[in-house]
C-alpha positions in Angstrom: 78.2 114.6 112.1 78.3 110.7 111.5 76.9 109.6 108.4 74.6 106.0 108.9 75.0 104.0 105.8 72.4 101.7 105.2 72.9 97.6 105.7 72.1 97.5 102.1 74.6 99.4 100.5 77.3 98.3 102.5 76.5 94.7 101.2 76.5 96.0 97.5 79.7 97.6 98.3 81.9 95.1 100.2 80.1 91.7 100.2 82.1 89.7 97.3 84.0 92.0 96.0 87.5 91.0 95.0 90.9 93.5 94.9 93.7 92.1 92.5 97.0 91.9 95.2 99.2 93.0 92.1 97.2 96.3 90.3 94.1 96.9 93.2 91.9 96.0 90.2 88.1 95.4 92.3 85.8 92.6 90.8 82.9 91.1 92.0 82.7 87.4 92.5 80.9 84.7 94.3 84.6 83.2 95.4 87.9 83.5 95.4 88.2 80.3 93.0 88.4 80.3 89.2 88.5 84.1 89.6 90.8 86.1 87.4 92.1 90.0 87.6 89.7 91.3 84.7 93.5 93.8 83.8 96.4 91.6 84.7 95.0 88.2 84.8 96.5 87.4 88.0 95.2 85.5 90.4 96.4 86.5 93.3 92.8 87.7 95.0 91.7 89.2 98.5 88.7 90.8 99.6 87.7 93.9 100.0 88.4 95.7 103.2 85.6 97.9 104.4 86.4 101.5 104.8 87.2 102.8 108.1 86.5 106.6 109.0 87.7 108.5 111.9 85.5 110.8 113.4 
């Protein structure tokens, strides 16, 4: 059975959310500039990839 995830959440999920390319650290941003890794200060930033389930 295939689980439908609403539009919604999957923008609250994956829509500007940042993942720190030296310790994974997620943060939420509106871009990629003048943001910092809230653990490691790095700034070194990509987004999030969305989840991919095989059935």
């Amino acid at each position: 059975m295939v689980k439908i995830r609403d539009a919604d959440a999957e923008a609250r999920m994956y829509k500007n959310v940042f993942v720190c390319m030296k310790c994974n650290a997620k943060t939420k941003g509106k871009t990629k500039l003048n943001l910092k890794c809230r653990k490691c200060g790095a700034k070194a930033m990509r987004l999030a990839k969305k989840a991919v389930k095989k059935a």
